[in-house]
Residue, then its C-alpha position, 0 to 999 in steps of 0.5 A: x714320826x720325825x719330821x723330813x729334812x729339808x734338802x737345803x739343810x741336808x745339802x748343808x750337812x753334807x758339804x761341810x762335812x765334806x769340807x767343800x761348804x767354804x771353797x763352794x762359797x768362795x767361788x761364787x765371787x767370780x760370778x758376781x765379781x762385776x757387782x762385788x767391786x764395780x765395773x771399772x775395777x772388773x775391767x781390769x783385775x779378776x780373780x784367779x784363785x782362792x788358797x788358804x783363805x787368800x784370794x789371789x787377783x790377776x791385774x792388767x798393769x802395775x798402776x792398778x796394783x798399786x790402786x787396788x792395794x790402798x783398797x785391800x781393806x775395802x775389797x775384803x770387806x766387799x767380799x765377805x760382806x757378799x759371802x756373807x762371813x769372812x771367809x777370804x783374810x788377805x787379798x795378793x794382787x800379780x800382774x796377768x792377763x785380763x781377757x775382754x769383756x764379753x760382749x752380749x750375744x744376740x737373743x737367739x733363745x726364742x723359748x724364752x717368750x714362750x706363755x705357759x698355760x694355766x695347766x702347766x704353771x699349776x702343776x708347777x706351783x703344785x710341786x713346790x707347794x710344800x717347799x719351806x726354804x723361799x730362795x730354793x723355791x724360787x729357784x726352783x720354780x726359775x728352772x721349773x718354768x725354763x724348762x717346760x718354756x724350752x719344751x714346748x719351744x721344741x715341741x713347736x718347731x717340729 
């Protein structure tokens, strides 16, 4: 009897079939653009978008353009380095309109203190037992334990 895929693996075959494996990798560089090239450069350049391997950058003024592209080298590295192979070959940088950082808003999310018991963490532990990839079980397990917190949260307030 042959063995079961992983779904990790089976997800991987299917979007590299669909040709969809590079641009997904390629976009999760806006969601750690922060911690890719720091805050003060965030501040002030953000990615718009990514075509035929060129990242195209929106920058607030001149003067960053012209900084940012004695650090080309430097940011390709950073970003591929975080994508983990190159996938991005040349960076253009045009001046655009760069919005305010968000500012956190204040801890509404009560459910996120809610204590699981015994039962329910079990039973969570159970489900992921058999789980061979550690990332995607801890992944997993993350959404597992948000979501019985946010259903008993619920449960309560009624």
């Amino acid at each position: 009897m042959k063995k079961p895929q992983s779904i990790h693996s089976i997800l991987e075959k299917t979007l590299k079939g669909l040709n969809m494996d590079v641009p997904l990798k390629t976009h999760s560089i806006w969601s750690a653009w922060k911690e890719i090239v720091g805050e003060s450069v965030s501040l002030h350049a953000q990615p718009r978008s990514v075509r035929n391997r060129i990242l195209f950058i929106e920058v607030s003024h001149s003067t960053w353009i012209q900084q940012l592209q004695f650090l080309k080298t430097t940011l390709l590295e950073k970003i591929n380095s975080f994508l983990g192979e190159s996938l991005i070959e040349d960076i253009r940088f045009r001046i655009g309109k760069i919005p305010e950082p968000m500012r956190p808003l204040p801890e509404v999310n009560r459910w996120k203190d809610e204590r699981l018991d015994k039962r329910v963490t079990d039973q969570i532990e159970n489900l992921l037992e058999r789980m061979d990839h550690p990332e995607m079980k801890r992944g997993l397990r993350e959404v597992l334990t948000r979501s019985a917190k946010l259903e008993r949260s619920r449960k309560k307030s009624r």
